[in-house]
N, C-alpha and C positions, 0 to 999 in steps of 0.2 A: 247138618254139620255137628252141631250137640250129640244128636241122638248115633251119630259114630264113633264119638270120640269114648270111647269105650279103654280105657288107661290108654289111651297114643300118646296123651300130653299130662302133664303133673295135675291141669285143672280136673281130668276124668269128667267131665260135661255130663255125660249119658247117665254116670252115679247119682243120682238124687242127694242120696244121704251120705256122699264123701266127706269126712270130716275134716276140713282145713283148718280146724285151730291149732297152732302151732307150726305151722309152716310158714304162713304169714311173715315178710320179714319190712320191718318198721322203715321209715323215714329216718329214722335216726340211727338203727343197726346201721344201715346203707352207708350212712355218713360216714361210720364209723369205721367201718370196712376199707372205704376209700378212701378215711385217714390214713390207713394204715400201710397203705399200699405204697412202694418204693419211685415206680415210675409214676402209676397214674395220679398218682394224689398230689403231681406239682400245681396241675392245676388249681386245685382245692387248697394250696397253701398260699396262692398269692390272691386267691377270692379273699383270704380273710387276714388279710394283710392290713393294717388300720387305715390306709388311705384309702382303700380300694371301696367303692359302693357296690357290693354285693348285688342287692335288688335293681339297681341301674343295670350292673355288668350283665346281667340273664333274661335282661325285658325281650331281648329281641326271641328267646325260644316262647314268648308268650305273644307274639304278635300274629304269627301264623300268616308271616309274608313270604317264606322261604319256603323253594320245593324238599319234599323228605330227604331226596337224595344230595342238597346242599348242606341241610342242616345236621344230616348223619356224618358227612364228610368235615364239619367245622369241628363237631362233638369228637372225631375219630384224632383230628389234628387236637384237641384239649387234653385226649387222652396219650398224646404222644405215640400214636402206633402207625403213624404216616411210613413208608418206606423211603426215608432219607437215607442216606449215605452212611450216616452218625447209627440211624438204629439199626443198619446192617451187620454194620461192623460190631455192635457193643449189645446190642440184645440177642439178634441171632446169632451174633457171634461167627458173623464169616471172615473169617481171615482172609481171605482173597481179598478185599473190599477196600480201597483206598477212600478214606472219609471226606478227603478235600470236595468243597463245592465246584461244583460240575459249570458254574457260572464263571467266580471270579480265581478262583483254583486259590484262596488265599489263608481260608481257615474253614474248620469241620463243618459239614453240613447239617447244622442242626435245624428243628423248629424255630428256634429262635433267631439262628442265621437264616435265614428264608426268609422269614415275617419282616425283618427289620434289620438287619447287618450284613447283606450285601452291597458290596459297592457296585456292583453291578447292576442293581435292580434301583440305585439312588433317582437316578433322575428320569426312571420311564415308571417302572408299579410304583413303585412307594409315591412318587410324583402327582400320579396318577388316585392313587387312593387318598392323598391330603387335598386333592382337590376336588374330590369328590365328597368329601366331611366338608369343605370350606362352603361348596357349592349346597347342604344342604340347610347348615346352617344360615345363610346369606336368605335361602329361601322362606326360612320359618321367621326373620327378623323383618323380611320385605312384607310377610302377610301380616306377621305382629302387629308392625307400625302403618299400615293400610298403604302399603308405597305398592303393595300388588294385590288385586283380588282374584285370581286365582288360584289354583292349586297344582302343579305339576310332576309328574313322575322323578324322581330326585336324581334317575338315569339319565333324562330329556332334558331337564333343567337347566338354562346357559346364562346363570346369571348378569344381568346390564353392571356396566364395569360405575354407572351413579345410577343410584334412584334418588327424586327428591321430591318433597311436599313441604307445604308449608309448616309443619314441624318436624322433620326428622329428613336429615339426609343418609342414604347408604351408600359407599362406597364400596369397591371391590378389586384386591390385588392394586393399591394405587400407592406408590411412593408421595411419601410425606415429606417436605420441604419444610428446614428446619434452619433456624440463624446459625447452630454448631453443627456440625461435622458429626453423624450418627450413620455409623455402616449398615446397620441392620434399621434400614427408615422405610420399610416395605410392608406393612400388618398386612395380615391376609384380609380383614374387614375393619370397616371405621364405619361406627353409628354416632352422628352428631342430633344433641338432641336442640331445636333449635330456641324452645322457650328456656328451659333450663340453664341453657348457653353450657352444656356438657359433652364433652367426646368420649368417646369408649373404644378404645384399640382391642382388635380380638386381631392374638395368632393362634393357627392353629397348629395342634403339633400330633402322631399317632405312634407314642410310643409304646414299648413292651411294659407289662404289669412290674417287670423291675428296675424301671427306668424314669417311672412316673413321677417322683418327687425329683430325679434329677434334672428332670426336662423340665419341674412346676419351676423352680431354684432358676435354671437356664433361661428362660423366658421371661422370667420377671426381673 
């Protein structure tokens, strides 16, 4: 394979003595390029947004759980070049192209309507995806506090609506009974810790990179 690549490809393999200094383009050119960019750099502007943890937000490209052609497709929807409705019309520029979503016909179809603002998609994916975050969290707090010992695909996993041991109770999806009148008295998990005589409500919530401090605000 080297000894063909005879100029086919920029590397020129078969040259021994090709000289590639200066073509090389840095980690930081790259960056730089991608700031500069109109569509693809929204991404890269809400990575470095102050709330956001950068290094948390990109762990999953370093785990090497995903097949290529998931991971190409996640990176393909970061770079906003998905064929929604929304980039029909306004990047290729089809005029034919009516932008409403094809779901709830109520506002443009964007990435971000997709991900998180259809009302149509409330109570089946997006449902579906917070319980699927609730369910793996639930599982890493069950092994934490030894209320489970083993370890389960986070696909399979069905979490017990209580675990208990003699220190630490978990709960799951259970309404909290309360002397006042609280409409939202539902946490998606409750860790009682039982020496410390301490409880810990966790909701959880999957929102858009621009929505995060409105939902941390909401929640609390």
């Amino acid at each position: 394979m080297v000894l063909a690549d005879k100029s086919l490809t920029p590397l020129n393999l078969a040259n021994e003595n090709v000289n590639l200094q200066g073509k090389l383009i840095t980690d930081a050119s790259k960056e730089l390029r991608l700031s500069e960019k109109t569509l693809h750099k929204r991404h890269y502007d809400e990575l470095h947004k102050g709330h956001v943890d950068i290094k948390a937000s990109n762990r999953w490209l370093n785990n090497g759980e995903l097949f290529g052609e998931t991971e190409g497709f996640m990176l393909a929807i970061q770079d906003r070049v998905i064929a929604t409705k929304n980039y029909k019309k306004y990047i290729i520029q089809d005029a034919t192209v009516n932008d409403q979503c094809r779901k709830c016909s109520v506002r443009g179809e964007t990435i971000e309507h997709i991900i998180s603002g259809c009302q149509s998609l409330c109570q089946t994916d997006y449902l579906y995806r917070h319980n699927q975050v609730a369910n793996i969290i639930h599982q890493k707090l069950a092994i934490k506090y030894n209320l489970i010992d083993t370890h389960t695909p986070y696909y399979k996993y069905k979490p017990e609506k209580v675990l208990d041991s003699k220190d630490y109770k978990l709960y799951y999806d259970r309404t909290v009974i309360t002397d006042q009148t609280i409409h939202h008295n539902r946490p998606d998990l409750i860790i009682i810790d039982k020496k410390k005589q301490e409880t810990t409500l966790i909701d959880v919530a999957v929102p858009m990179c621009h929505n995060v401090e409105t939902t941390w605000k909401k929640k609390n």
